[in-house]
Steps between C-alpha positions, in 0.01 A plus 500: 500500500287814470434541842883557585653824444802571263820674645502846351746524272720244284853455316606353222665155677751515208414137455305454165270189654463649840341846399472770730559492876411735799683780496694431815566136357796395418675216272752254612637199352507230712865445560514796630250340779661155565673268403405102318601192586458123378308191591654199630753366235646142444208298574381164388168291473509322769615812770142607483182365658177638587489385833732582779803268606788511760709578243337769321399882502238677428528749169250684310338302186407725160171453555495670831590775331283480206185466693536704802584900545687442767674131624328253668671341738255186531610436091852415556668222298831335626882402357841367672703762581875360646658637780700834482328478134505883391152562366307868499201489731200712440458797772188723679456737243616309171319537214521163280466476115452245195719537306416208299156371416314313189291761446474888471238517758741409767823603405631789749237423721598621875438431903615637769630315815372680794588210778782508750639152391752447239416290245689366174383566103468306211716521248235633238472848723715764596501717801522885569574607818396864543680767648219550765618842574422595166182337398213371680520082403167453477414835267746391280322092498188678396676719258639193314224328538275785313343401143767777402796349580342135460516648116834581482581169626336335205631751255863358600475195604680261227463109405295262267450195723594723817510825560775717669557820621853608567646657806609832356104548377404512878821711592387739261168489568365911564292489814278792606525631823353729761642577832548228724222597741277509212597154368445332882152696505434375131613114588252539832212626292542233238532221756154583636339546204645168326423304832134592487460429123727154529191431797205562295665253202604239754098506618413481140747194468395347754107545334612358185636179700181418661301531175710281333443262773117585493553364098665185594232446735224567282683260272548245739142478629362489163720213369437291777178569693332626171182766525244316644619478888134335555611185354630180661870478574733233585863469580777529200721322692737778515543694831603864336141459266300363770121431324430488154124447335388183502398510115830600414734184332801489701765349230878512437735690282605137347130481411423856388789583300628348174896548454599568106861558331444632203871637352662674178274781448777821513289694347249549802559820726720422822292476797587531865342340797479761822431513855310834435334470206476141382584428094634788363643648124890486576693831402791398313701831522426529864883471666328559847238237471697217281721332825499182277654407188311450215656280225499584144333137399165522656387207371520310836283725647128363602170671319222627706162608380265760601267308815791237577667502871863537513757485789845598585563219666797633717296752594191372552507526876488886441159462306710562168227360281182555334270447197613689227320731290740478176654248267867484529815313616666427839778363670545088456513484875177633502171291553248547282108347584139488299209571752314188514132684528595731725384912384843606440433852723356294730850316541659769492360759709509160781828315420703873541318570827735456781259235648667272247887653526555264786451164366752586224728575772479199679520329141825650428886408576812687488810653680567792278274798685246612194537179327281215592411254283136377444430151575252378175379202705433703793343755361277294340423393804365863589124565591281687277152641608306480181098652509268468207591680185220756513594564917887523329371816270329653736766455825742676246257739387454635853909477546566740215223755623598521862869468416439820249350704759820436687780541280309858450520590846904320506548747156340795660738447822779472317440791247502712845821379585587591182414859544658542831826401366486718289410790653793335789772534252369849370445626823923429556588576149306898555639510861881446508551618111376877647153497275306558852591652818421267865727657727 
């Protein structure tokens, strides 16, 4: 921020966490600048969808305004409203909070809703409708939004499970003010400047995509073409993997995998089986991360060992599985496998590739959406591409080299992003709080 100037001179705001403000500043609570109003009320389950219906409207989900500074119309969700129902409908200029949220991070988060259509609000937000003569709407969205007021939010937000903010903590909310041209001419400079920097992290985004589809590529190749591309091929007998090295065995899951139950050992760690990362050490105390139950008799639970292949197997059409690298315990519904000569990393690195995501989804069966179960005889029926041992160590040698230089490049990319958020939110914090002067 060194390159803008400061305004030249400053007041006492008379607000101990807002510090001094430009002299010509002034402090006003927000009642004073417009009024609140509530989210739809007396709704059900089933009056919402996702998608849009004869008989429903449009409203405004939380997470539109969690995740954007200002609404998006194109991330509308949708509920029955009745005729000559009396529900409040979100206007041009509105300026839409959470006032309830699982976590501190979002709680009080706020977006403004700059389009000409009315739309309604879920019942976790509130609105404020600002006395436009008064206050420019958008100066005052980037004013809330600041890392000032985002920690004033947090200080009163309220809850264990969920937190809450009550009304009378955003009617009494001090705001800090210049003159109204000011504000418009601060809201325009910060729109620019926020634009540009959104555009340079969207490119980055977009960077980090296509390396992580370079990876998968890299993976791909290697795991079923191998190294040497000056060796005979033939067809797998799969359309999606085309040729595979003639040397290569092609065998079957049935063939290369061992299934084992071994039971009553509580006193292994809980382990969970991901889409992300494969096997992982379960937190226990993790509210966020622990949808499931977990029983107090653990007894039932199946043993895994460090090397051995286990599967959710309601999830295994997501690629939730993978050889694990610790001793532990997971769920009984869980299938647990020995390699039958396979180089475990070998498996691995190919069986998680998403070559091999598709023939567990066309081996699984369900009508629940996210829950498909895993046929055992047909995916023992799956193909697997098997090369000599000594190719196997050397395929995933070459794998974890290439796919380091990448995820270096993916971590540099996203520590960037990093940095420009930051400097974002302290560029809007310095600006509308009075720190530096733009207009």
């Amino acid at each position: 921020m060194n390159r803008f100037e400061k305004y030249s001179s400053y007041k006492d705001s008379g607000v101990e966490w807002l510090g001094e403000i430009p002299e010509h500043w002034e402090s006003q609570k927000m009642k004073y600048l417009g009024k609140m109003f509530a989210g739809l009320t007396d709704k059900k389950g089933d009056d919402f969808a996702k998608e849009i219906s004869e008989d429903k409207m449009p409203f405004i989900p939380f997470t539109n305004v969690c995740n954007n500074l200002k609404i998006d119309k194109n991330q509308m969700q949708y509920v029955k409203i009745k005729p000559y129902e009396k529900q409040n409908k979100v206007q041009k200029n509105d300026i839409i909070f959470l006032m309830s949220s699982e976590t501190l991070d979002d709680i009080g988060k706020c977006s403004i809703h700059l389009d000409e259509e009315q739309f309604y609000l879920n019942s976790f937000c509130k609105g404020f409708r600002p006395k436009t003569f008064a206050v420019n709407a958008e100066f005052l969205n980037y004013l809330l939004q600041s890392k000032t007021y985002r920690n004033y939010f947090a200080l009163v937000g309220r809850g264990f499970t969920r937190i809450n903010i009550k009304q009378e903590y955003i009617n009494d909310l001090f705001t800090v003010l210049p003159l109204k041209e000011e504000q418009t001419k601060i809201a325009s400079f910060l729109d620019e400047k926020t634009a540009k920097i959104d555009e340079v992290i969207s490119q980055k985004q977009k960077l980090i995509e296509l390396l992580k589809e370079r990876k998968q590529i890299v993976i791909n190749d290697a795991v079923t073409k191998g190294l040497d591309k000056d060796v005979e091929f033939v067809d797998s007998g799969v359309e999606w993997i085309g040729k595979i090295p003639k040397h290569w065995e092609i065998s079957k899951l049935g063939t290369s995998l061992k299934p084992i139950s071994i039971k009553n050992r509580a006193d292994l760690p809980l382990l969970s089986v991901t889409r992300e990362q494969g096997v992982i050490l379960r937190d226990v105390d993790d509210k966020e991360s622990n949808h499931n139950f977990i029983p107090d008799d653990l007894s039932g639970y199946k043993m895994v060992e460090k090397g051995q292949f286990a599967m959710n197997k309601m999830k295994a059409w997501q690629g939730s599985y993978g050889i694990s690298d610790y001793t532990g315990i997971v769920s009984p519904a869980y299938f647990i496998f020995e390699l039958n000569g396979i180089e475990p990393t070998f498996f691995h690195k190919a069986i998680r590739s998403s070559v091999y995501v598709p023939f567990f989804i066309k081996a699984s069966d369900g009508v629940r959406i996210g829950q498909w179960d895993l046929s055992k005889s047909r995916m023992k029926e799956i193909p697997f591409y098997i090369p000599p041992k000594e190719e196997q160590i050397k395929i995933v040698e070459y794998i974890e080299n290439q796919t380091t230089k990448i995820d270096k490049a993916i971590e540099l990319q996203q520590n960037y992003i990093l940095k420009l958020k930051e400097y974002k939110a302290s560029l809007i914090d310095s600006v509308v709080t009075g720190k530096v002067r733009v207009a």
